[in-house]
N, C-alpha and C positions, 0 to 999 in steps of 0.2 A: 458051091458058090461062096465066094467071101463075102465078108460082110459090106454092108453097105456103109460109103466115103458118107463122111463126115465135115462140111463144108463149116468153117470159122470166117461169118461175117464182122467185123470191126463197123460200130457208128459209123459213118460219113459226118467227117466234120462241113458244115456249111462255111456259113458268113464268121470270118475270125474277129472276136472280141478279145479286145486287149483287154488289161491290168498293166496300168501306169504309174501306180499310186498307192500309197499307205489307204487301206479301205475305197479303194477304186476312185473315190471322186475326192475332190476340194471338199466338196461337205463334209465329206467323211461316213459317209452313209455306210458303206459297208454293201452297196447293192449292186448284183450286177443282173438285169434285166431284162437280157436279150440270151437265157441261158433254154436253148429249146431240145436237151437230151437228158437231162437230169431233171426228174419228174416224181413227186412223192408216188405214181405208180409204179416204177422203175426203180429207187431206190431200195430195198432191201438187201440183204446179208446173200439171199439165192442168185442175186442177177448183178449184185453192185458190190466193189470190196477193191482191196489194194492191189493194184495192176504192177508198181514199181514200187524202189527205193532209189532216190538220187545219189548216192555217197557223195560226202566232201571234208575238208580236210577244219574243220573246225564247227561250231556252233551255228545255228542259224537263227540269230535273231530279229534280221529284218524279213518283215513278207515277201515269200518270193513274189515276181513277179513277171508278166506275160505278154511277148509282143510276137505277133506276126510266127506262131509258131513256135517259138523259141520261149524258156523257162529260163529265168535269169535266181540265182541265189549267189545271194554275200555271205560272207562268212565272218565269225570272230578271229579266225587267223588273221583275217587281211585279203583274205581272196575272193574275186567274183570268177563263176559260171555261169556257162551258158551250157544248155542242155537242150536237144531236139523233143517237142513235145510229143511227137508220134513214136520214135524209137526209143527215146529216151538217155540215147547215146550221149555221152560229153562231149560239147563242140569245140569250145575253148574255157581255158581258164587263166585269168592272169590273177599277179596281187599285187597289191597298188597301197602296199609299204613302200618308203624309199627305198635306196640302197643300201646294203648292209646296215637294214633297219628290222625289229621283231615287235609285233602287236604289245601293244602296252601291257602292264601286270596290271591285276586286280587291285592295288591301292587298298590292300586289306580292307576291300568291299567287298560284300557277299554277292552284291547286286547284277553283276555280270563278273564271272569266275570260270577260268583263272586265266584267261586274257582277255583283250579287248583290240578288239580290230574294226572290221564295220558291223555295227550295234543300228545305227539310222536304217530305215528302208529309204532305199532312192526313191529315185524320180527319173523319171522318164519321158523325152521332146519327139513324138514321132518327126516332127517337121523341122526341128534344126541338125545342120549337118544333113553330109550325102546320104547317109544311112537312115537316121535317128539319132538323138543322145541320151544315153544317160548319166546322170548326175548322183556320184557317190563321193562321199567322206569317210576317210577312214582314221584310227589314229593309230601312233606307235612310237614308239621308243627307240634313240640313236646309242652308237657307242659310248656318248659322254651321258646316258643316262635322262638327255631333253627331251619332253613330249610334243610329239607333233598331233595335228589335225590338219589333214589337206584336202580342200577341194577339188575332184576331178569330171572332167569332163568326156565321156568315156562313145567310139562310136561304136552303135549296135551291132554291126556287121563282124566289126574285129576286134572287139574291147581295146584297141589303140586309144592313147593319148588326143585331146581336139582342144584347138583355140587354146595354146600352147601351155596346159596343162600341165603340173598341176599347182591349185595355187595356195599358199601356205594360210593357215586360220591366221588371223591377228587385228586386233581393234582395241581402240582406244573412246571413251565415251566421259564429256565433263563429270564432277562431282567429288564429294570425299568418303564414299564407301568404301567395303572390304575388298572391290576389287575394279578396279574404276581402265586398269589394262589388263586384257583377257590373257590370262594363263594357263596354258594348256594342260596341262599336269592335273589342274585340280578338276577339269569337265570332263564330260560322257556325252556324245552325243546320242540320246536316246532315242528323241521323238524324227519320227520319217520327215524325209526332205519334200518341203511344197515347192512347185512351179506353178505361178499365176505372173500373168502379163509381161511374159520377157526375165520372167528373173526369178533367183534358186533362193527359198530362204532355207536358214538354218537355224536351229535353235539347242539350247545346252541345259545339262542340268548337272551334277555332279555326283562324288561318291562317297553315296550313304553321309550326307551332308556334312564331309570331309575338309579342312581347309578352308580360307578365307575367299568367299566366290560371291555369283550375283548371277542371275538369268539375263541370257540374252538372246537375242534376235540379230541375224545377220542376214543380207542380202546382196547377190552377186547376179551380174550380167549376164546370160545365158551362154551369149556369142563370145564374148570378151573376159568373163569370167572375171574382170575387174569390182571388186567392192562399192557397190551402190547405196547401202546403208546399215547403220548401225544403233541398237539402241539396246539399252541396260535398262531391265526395267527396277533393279534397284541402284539407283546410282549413287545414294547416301547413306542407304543400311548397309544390311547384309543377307545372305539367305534367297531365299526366290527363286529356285532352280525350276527347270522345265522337263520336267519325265513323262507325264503324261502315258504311261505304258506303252510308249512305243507309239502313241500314236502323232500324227502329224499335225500343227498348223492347220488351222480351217482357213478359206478364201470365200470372200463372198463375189456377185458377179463386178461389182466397182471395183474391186480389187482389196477392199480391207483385210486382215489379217486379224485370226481371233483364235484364242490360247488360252491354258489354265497357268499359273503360278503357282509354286508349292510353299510351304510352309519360310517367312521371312519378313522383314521388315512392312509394317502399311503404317503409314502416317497419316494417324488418325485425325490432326489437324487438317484443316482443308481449307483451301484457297477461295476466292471468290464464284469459281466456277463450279466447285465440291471436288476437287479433286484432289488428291494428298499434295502435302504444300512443299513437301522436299522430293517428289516425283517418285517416289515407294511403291512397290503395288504387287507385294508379298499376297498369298492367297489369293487371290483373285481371280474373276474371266476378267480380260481385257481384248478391247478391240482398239488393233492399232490402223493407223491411217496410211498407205505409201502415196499417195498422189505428189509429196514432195519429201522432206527427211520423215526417217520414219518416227511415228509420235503416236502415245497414246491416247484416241479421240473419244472413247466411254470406257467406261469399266462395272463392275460388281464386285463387292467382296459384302460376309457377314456380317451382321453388331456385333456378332462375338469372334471378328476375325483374328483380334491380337493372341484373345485367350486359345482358339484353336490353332494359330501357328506358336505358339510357347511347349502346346502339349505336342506337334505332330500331327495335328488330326487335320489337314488342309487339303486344297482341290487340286494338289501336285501329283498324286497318284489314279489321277483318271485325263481321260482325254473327255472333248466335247465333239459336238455334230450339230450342224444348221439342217435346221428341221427343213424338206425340201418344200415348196410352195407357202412359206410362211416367212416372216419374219425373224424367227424363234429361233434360239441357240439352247441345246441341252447339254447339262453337265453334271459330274457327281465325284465328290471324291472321299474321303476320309470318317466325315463325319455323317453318314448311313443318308442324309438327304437328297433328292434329285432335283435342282436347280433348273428352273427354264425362266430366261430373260432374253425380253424383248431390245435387238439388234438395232433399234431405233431409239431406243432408251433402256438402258441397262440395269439402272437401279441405284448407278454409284454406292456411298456407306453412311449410314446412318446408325449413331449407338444405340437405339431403341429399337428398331426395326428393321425387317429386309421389306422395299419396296420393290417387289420385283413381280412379273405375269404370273409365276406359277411357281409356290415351294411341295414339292411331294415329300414331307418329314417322315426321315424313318421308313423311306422304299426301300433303302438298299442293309440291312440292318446290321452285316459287319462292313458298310462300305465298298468303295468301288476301287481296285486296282487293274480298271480295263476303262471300254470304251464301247458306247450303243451301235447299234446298226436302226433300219428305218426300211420299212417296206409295207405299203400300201396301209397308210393310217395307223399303223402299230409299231410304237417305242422298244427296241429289246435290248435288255440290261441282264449281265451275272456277274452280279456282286462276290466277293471273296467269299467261300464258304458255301454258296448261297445256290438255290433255283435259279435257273436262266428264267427269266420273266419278262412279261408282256404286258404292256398297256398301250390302250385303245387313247389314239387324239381325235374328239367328238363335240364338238360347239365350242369350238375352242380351248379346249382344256385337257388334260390326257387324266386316264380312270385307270387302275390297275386291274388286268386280266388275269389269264391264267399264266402257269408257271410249271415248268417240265418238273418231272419226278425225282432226277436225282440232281445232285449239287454238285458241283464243283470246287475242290479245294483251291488254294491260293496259286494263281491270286484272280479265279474266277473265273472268266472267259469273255472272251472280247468277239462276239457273232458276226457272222457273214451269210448275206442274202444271197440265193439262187431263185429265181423266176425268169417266165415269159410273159413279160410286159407283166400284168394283175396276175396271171393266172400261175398254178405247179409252184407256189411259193414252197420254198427248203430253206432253214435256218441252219446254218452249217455252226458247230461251236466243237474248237479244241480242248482237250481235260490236259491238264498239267499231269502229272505224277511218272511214278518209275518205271509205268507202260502209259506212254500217248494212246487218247484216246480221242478219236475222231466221231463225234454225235450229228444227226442230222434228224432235223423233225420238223412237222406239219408246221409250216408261218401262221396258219391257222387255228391252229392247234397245239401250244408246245409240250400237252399231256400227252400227244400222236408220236412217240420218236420211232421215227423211219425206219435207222440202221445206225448202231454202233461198231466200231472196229473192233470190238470184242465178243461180239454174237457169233459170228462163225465159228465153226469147233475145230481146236487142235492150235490158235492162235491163228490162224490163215491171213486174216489183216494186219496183222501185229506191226509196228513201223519205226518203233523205236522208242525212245526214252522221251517223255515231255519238256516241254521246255519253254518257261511260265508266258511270257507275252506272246507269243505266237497269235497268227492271225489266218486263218484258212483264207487261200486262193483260189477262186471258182472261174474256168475259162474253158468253154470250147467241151462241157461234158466230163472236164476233171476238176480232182482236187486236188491240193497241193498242201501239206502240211508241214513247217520243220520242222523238226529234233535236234538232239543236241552234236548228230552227227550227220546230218543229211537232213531227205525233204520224203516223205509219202507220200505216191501218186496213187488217188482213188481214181476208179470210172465204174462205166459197166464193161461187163463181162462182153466177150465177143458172142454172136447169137449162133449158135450152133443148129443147123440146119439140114434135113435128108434132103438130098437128090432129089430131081423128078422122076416118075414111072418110067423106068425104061431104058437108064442112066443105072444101071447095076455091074459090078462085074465083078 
């Protein structure tokens, strides 16, 4: 008698949850909630581990990201795929350089090397256009040596050109600072592209604070792709770039826009309503206003903001996240602090004091070059160097908890949530270094770690080289990680199954 067949059950995917978005939402949570096959029961090294490797022809430093199926990845060459989430086949690829144009060089920056193509994670419109759209920026370099950044508006179905695509970076904004007409050469777009209310913003930060520049803020028409607003938030110094590790612009439901600043001009002088008197706003959270040109309507920065953007030690190297059912915006960057101010009043600047809801001094203790996630009452932060860590928000205040066991070198890790609704919380976090490492553990628990990519024997998960901002993708039972040349797909294992009695042959 031979032996008995061996049936290979695959999950059933249910209900398709997208990923549209730098950290899934406008908040920036990092949550995706509706995740009902990834379950800290089911997650180990026996039953859970890497399914695939996506190849692609350059770096990945924007989050992939998940629609209807389909696994979308940018690259730093300049080119977007699309990939089938079940086969894993490549469906198309286009690159959205111009013509006899090549992803820009590294501007002897270490910070993205040795090109630079698209660095932003998109954005994604299930509802504009016949298909979907998404909304990528990439930049690159022509024959005469000019940097471009172009806005494109791309359909899901065929990465085709929409709403006559694509459209070239360019702004001009009053004032007599270092960079008062935006120049292409000296930005990066680092932080992912937001869509709130009909319109794509964008924001820039530069290299390795390279050349005479300023932060800014751009905003374009979804449909039209025409230029809707523009603002500098340093328009009379200098400095103020927006990196944020990669992470995105926050939206609140009004539509405000709210951001970190890095290290740059703040005029310490203040106007009658406390705000800098020559419109500065170096270091900083700021919330800006769209309801008409875009403006900034609060802000925060420290007493000791000047002296911490003189050394470098500024809120330019972390991103923020609106705390969900609250008010509260959280942030950290440079100097080991974690910052929560209240979205209704910010704190403005004062040289004696920070008047702000909540300073936790000294949380993050070589600082934050990433960005938090949020899941059911608990803050999680991995600072450079550092334990991914946990703190409980409890009568209004957040307390620090526990913190996993090993660390994370630079520049930290920037976590993503997997649950079903409250319940099977998974904190997914990527490890930088010369093997990616993909961690996953108890939200309850970050002393409980589930399953690393390195616990199977013989390297079995292994996926590639790390590659420092990355942001794990959780959709539909898998993960999604990039490297410096593709994307690691985790799942579970298919369920391996005998026959019934009887069914032998």
């Amino acid at each position: 008698m031979r032996g008995a067949v061996v049936l290979l059950i695959a999950p059933v995917l249910c209900a398709q949850v997208n990923v549209l978005t730098w950290h899934n939402d406008n908040a920036r949570t990092g949550q995706n909630l509706e995740e009902g096959l990834l379950k800290p029961a089911n997650v180990n090294w026996q039953t859970f581990g890497r399914l695939a490797v996506l190849h692609v022809d350059g770096k990945v430093d924007a989050q992939p990201l998940y629609a209807r199926g389909v696994v979308y990845v940018a690259t730093e060459h300049g080119s977007l795929y699309a990939f089938d989430a079940n086969t894993f086949a490549a469906l198309r690829q286009v690159s959205l350089l111009g013509a006899n144009e090549v992803p820009s060089d590294d501007h002897h920056c270490g910070q993205i090397t040795p090109e630079i193509g698209i660095t932003a994670t998109p954005a994604i419109d299930l509802n504009v256009g016949p298909h979907g759209t998404m909304y990528a920026i990439a930049m690159s370099k022509d024959a005469a040596g000019q940097y471009h950044h172009r806005l494109r508006a791309l359909d899901l179905a065929t990465l085709g050109e929409e709403f006559g695509g694509p459209v070239e970076i360019q702004a001009s904004f009053p004032g007599g600072g270092a960079e008062n007409v935006f120049d292409p050469g000296v930005h990066v777009e680092r932080p992912g592209l937001l869509i709130a209310n009909g319109t794509v913003y964008a924001s820039w930060g530069s290299h390795c604070d390279g050349g005479s520049y300023a932060g800014w803020l751009l905003s374009y028409d979804e449909k039209a792709l025409a230029q809707k607003g523009v603002l500098n938030l340093i328009p009379n110094g200098r400095d103020g770039g927006i990196w944020s590790s990669g992470s995105g612009p926050a939206a609140d439901a009004d539509g405000n826009i709210y951001l970190l600043t890095g290290n740059g001009t703040f005029d310490t002088a203040l106007d009658g309503s406390g705000f800098p008197s020559r419109g500065d706003f170096g270091n900083a959270f700021v919330k800006i206003s769209t309801s008409g040109a875009l403006a900034v309507q609060d802000y925060f920065t420290m007493h000791n903001t000047v002296a911490e953007s003189d050394r470098d030690v500024d809120l330019g190297s972390g991103g923020l996240m609106l705390v969900p059912g609250t008010s509260l915006a959280v942030g950290a960057g440079k100097d080991t602090n974690i910052y929560v101010v209240d979205r209704s009043n910010m704190g403005k600047f004062s040289p004696t004091a920070d008047a702000i809801y909540q300073q936790m001094s000294g949380a993050l203790p070589s600082g934050a070059w990433s960005s938090p996630a949020w899941f059911d009452g608990r803050l999680y932060y991995g600072g450079v160097g550092d334990f991914l860590r946990a703190f409980t928000f409890s009568g209004g205040q957040f307390s620090p908890a526990e913190h996993t066991t090993n660390t994370f070198p630079y520049p930290g890790t920037t976590p993503a949530i997997s649950a079903d609704g409250t319940a099977n919380g998974i904190v997914w976090a990527a490890e930088n270094g010369g093997t990616a490492v993909l961690h996953a553990y108890d939200a309850g628990d970050l002393t409980n770690e589930l399953y690393n990519s390195n616990q199977a024997p013989g390297g079995r998960d292994h996926f590639g080289t790390g590659n420092k901002f990355i942001v794990p993708t959780i959709a539909n039972g898998r993960v999604y990680v990039g490297t410096t040349d593709g994307v690691g797909v985790f799942g579970l294992f298919p369920v391996r199954r005998r026959p019934p009695p009887g069914r032998r042959r």
